[in-house]
C-alpha positions as CSV (number, residue, x, y, z in Angstrom):
1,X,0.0,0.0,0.0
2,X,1.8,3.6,-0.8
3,X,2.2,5.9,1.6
4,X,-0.9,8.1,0.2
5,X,-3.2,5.0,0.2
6,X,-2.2,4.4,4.0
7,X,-2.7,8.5,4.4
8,X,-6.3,8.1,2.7
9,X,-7.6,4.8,4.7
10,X,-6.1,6.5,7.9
11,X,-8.5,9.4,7.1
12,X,-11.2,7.4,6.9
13,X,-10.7,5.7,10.1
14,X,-10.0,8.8,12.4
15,X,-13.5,10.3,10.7
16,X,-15.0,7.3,11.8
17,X,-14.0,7.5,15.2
18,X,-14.8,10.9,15.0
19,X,-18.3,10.0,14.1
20,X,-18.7,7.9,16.9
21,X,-17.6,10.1,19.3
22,X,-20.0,12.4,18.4
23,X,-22.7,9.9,18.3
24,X,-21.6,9.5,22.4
25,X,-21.5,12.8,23.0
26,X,-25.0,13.3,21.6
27,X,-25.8,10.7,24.1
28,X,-24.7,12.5,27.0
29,X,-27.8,15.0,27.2
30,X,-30.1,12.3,27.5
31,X,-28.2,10.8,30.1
32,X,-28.3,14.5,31.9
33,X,-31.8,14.5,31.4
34,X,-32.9,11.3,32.6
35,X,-31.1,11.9,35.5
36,X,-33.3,15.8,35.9
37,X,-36.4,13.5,35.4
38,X,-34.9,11.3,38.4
39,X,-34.7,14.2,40.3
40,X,-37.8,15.4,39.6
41,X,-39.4,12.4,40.7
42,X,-37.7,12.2,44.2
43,X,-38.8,15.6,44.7
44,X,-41.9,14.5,44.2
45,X,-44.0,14.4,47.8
46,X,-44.9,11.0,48.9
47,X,-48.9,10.2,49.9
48,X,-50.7,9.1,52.4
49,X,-52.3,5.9,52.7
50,X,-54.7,4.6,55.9
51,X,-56.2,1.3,55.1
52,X,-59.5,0.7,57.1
53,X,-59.2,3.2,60.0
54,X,-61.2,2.8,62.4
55,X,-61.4,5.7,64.3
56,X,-62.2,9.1,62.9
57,X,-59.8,11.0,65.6
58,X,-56.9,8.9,64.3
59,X,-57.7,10.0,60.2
60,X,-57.7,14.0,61.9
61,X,-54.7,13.3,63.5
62,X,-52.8,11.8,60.3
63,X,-54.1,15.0,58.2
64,X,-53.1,18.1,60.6
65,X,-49.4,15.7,60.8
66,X,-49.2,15.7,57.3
67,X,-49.9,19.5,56.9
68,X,-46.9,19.9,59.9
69,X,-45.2,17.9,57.7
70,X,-45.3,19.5,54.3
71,X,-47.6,17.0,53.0
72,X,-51.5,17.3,51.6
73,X,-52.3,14.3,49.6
74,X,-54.7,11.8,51.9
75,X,-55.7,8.9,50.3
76,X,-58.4,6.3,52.5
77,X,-59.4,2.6,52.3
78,X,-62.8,1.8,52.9
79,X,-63.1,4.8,55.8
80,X,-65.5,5.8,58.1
81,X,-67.8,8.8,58.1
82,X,-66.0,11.4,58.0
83,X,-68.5,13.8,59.2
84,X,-67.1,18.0,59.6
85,X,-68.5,18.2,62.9
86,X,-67.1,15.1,64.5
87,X,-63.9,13.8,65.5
88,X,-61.9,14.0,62.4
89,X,-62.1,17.5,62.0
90,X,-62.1,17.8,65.6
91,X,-58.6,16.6,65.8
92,X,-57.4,17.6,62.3
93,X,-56.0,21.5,63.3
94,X,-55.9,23.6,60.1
95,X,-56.0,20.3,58.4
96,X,-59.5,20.9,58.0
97,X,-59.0,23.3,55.6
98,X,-57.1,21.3,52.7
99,X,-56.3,18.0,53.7
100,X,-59.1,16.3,55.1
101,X,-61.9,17.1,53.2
102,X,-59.5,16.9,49.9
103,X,-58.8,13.1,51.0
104,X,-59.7,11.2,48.2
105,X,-61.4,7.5,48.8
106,X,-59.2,4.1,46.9
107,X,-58.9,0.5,47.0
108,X,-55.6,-1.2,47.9
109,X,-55.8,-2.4,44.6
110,X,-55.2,1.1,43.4
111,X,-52.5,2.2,45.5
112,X,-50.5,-1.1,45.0
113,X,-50.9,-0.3,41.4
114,X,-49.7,3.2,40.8
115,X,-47.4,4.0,43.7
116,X,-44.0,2.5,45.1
117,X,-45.2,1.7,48.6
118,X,-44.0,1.9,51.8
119,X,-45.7,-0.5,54.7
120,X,-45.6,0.6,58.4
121,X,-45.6,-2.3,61.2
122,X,-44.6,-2.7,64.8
123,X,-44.2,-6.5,64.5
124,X,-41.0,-7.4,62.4
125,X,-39.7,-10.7,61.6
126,X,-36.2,-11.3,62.9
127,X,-35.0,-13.4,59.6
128,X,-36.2,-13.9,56.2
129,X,-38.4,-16.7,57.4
130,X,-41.5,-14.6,58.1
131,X,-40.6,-12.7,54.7
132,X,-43.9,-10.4,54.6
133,X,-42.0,-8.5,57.3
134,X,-38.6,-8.8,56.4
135,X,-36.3,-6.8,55.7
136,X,-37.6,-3.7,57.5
137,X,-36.2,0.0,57.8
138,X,-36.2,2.3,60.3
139,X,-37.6,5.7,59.4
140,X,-34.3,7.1,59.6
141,X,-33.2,4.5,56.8
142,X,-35.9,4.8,55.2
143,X,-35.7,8.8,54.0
144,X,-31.8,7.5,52.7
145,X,-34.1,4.9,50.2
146,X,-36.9,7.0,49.3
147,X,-34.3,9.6,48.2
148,X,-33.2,7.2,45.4
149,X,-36.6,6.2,44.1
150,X,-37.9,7.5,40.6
151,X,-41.6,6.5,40.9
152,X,-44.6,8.3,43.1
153,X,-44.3,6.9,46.7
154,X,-47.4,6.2,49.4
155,X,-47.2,5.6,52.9
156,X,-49.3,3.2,53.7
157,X,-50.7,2.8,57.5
158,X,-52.8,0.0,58.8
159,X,-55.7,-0.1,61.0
160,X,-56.1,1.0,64.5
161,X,-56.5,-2.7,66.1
162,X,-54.4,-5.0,64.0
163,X,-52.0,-3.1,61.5
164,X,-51.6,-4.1,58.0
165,X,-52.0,-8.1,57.7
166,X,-49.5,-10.2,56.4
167,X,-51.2,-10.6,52.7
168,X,-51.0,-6.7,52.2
169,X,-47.6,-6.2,53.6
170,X,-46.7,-8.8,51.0
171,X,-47.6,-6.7,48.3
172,X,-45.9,-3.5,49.3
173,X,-42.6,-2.8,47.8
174,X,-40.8,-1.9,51.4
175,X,-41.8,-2.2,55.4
176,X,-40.8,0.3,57.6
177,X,-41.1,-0.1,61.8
178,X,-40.8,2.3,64.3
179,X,-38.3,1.7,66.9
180,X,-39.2,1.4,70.7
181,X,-39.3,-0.3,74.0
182,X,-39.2,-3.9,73.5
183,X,-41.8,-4.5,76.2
184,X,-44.4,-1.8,74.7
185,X,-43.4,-1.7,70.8
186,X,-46.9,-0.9,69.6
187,X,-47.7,3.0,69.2
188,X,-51.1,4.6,68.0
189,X,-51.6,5.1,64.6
190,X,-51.9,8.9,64.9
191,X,-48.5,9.0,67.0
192,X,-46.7,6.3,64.5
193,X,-48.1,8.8,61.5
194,X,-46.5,11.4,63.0
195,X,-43.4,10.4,64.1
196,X,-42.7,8.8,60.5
197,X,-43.5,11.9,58.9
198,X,-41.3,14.1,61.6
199,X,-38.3,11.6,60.2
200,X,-39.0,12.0,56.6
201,X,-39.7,15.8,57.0
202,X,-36.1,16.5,54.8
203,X,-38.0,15.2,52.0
204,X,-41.0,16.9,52.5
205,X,-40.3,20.0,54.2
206,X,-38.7,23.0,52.5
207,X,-38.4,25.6,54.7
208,X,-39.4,25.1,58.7
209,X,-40.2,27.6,61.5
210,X,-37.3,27.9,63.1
211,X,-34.5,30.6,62.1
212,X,-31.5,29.7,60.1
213,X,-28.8,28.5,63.6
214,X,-25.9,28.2,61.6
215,X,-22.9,29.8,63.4
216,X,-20.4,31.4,62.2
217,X,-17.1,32.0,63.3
218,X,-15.7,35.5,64.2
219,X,-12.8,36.2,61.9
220,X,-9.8,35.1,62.8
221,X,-8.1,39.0,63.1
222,X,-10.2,39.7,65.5
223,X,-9.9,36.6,67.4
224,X,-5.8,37.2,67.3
225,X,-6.6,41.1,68.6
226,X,-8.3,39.4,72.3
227,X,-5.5,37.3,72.6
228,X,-3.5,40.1,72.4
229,X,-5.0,42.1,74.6
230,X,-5.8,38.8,76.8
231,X,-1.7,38.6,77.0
232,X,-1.5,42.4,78.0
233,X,-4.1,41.7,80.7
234,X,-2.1,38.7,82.1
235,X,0.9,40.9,82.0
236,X,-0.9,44.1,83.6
237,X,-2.6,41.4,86.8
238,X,1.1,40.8,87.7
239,X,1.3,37.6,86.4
240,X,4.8,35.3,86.1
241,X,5.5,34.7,82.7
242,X,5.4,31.3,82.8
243,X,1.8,31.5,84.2
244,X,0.5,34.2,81.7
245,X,2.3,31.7,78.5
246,X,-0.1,28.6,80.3
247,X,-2.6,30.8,80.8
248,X,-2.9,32.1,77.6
249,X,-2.6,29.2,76.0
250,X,-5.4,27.4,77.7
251,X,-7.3,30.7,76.4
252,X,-6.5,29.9,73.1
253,X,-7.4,26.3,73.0
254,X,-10.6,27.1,75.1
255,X,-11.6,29.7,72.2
256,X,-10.4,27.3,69.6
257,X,-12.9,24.6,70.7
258,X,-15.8,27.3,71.3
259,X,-15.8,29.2,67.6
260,X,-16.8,31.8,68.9
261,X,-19.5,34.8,66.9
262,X,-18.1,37.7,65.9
263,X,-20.3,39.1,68.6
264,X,-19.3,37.4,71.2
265,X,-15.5,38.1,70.2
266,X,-16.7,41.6,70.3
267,X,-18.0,41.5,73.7
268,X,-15.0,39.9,75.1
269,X,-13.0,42.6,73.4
270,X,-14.7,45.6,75.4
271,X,-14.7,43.5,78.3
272,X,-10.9,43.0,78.2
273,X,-10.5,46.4,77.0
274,X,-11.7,48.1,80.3
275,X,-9.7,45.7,82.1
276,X,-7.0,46.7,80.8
277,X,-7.4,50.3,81.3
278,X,-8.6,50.0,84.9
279,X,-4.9,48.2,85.8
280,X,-3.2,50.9,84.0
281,X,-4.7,53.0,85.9
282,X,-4.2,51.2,89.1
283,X,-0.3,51.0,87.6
284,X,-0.4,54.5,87.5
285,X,-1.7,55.1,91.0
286,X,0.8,52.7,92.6
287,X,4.1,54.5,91.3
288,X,2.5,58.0,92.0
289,X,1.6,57.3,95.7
290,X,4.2,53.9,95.9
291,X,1.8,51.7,96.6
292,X,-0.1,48.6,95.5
293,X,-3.8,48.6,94.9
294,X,-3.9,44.9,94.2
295,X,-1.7,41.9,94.9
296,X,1.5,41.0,93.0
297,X,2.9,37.3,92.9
C-alpha cells in the first residue's frame, strides 16, 4: 500500500472515530436529562395511605401531621364517616381546611398499582423466614431509600387494632417499623403517623419555623486582637510569665474549641478592654503614691 493509500484509509478511520464520538457525545444530554427526570421524581412528595381506619380522631390526627409535615395528599381505604362536625375535624388542626376534606377514597388495589409503597408495622420478623416483614427500615433508613426512588411513593398505615396483615404487607414494595421499647413496641396510629412523617420531613419540608442556627465564626483577626490584649491583661494582673504563656494558651485552645460569633469576640474585646485600662490606671496610682492597689505574685 503507498504511503498516500495508508494517508487516505487513515482518514477514513479517524472520521469514523470521530463519528462515533459524536454519536456519544450526543448521548450525553439524554443521560443528563434522565437523571433531571430522576430528580424530579424524588422531589416529588410522597402520599398518604390509611387502610381501614377505624377511628375518625386517628384520620384527623394523620391529616393536621401531614400538613406539619409539608404534605397534603390523603388517600383512605374503605373509611368511616368522615362527618365536619365530628372527631376527624375535631382533631385535624388547620388540616380541616385542605387535607381532610381533599382526601380522596381508593382500594388497595389502586395504591398497589400506581405508587411504590412503603408499609408501616410494629411487628417485624427477625430473619427472612417470616418474609412479609422482612427486611424492614427504620424511618431514619428509610428517608436515605426514598431519596433514590424514581416513581410516586405512598405511605401506607394499617388499621387501628391489627395493623396491615401479612397478605398486604406482601404486596408492598418496602416495610418500615418504628423503633421502641421492646416491652411496649406498639404506638397509635396517629402518633406512628407522626413520628414517621417528623423523620421524613427533609424530603418533605422545604423551609421550617425555626431561624437559620448556623454559626459562624468570628474572623480570625479579630480573634488574634483578644488574645493580644488577653496577653496584655495577664501581663498588667502581675502575672509570672510562665503562668500568663499557660494561661494564655489554655485561652486559646478554650476559644479554639468554642468558635466563637463575631459578637461574642466583640463583647469579650470591650470587656478585656476596660480591664486593661482599669490596671493601667491602678499601675499608674501605685508608682504616684508607691503603693499597690492589688496583689503582686
Amino acid at each position: 500500500m503507498s504511503d498516500r493509500e495508508r494517508d487516505g484509509t487513515q482518514a477514513v478511520e479517524d472520521d469514523e472515530a470521530g463519528t462515533l464520538e459524536s454519536e456519544d457525545d450526543e448521548a450525553a444530554p439524554d443521560e443528563v436529562e434522565n437523571t433531571d427526570r430522576a430528580t424530579d421524581a424524588i422531589r416529588e412528595k410522597p402520599v398518604v395511605v390509611v387502610v381501614e381506619p377505624e377511628t375518625p380522631g386517628n384520620v384527623g390526627t394523620i391529616a393536621r401531621a401531614m400538613k406539619n409535615f409539608g404534605l397534603s395528599d390523603l388517600k383512605l381505604v374503605d373509611p368511616p364517616e368522615l362527618s365536619e362536625d365530628g372527631e376527624a375535624y375535631g382533631f385535624a388542626g388547620h388540616a380541616r381546611e385542605d387535607v381532610l376534606p381533599n382526601a380522596e377514597e381508593v382500594t388497595f388495589e389502586e395504591v398497589v398499582e400506581n405508587y411504590h409503597t412503603v408499609g408501616t408495622t410494629a411487628i417485624t420478623g427477625e430473619d427472612d423466614r417470616r418474609h412479609e416483614r422482612w427486611p424492614f427500615k427504620t424511618p431514619t433508613e428509610l428517608k436515605e431509600s426514598l431519596q433514590t426512588v424514581d416513581a410516586p411513593t405512598a405511605i401506607v398505615f394499617g388499621r387501628e387494632g391489627r395493623g396491615l396483615n401479612n397478605d398486604e404487607l406482601g404486596r408492598l414494595d418496602e416495610v418500615c417499623s418504628i423503633p421502641a421499647a421492646d416491652d411496649y413496641p406498639v404506638l397509635n396510629l396517629g402518633q406512628a403517623a407522626t413520628v414517621l412523617l417528623y423523620e421524613l420531613r427533609d424530603l418533605t419540608v422545604d423551609e421550617t419555623q425555626l431561624p437559620d442556627t448556623a454559626v459562624t465564626r468570628a474572623p480570625e483577626a479579630d480573634i488574634e486582637r483578644f488574645h493580644d490584649l488577653f496577653g496584655d491583661f495577664l501581663d498588667a494582673a502581675g502575672q509570672q510569665s510562665h503562668r500568663q504563656e499557660k494561661n494564655a494558651l489554655l485561652m486559646r485552645r478554650l476559644l479554639g474549641r468554642a468558635h466563637p460569633t463575631e459578637r461574642e469576640v466583640h463583647s469579650l474585646l470591650g470587656t478585656v478592654r476596660k480591664a486593661n485600662t482599669k490596671l493601667e490606671h491602678a499601675d499608674y496610682l501605685a508608682a504616684k503614691y508607691d503603693e499597690h492597689p492589688y496583689p503582686r505574685e
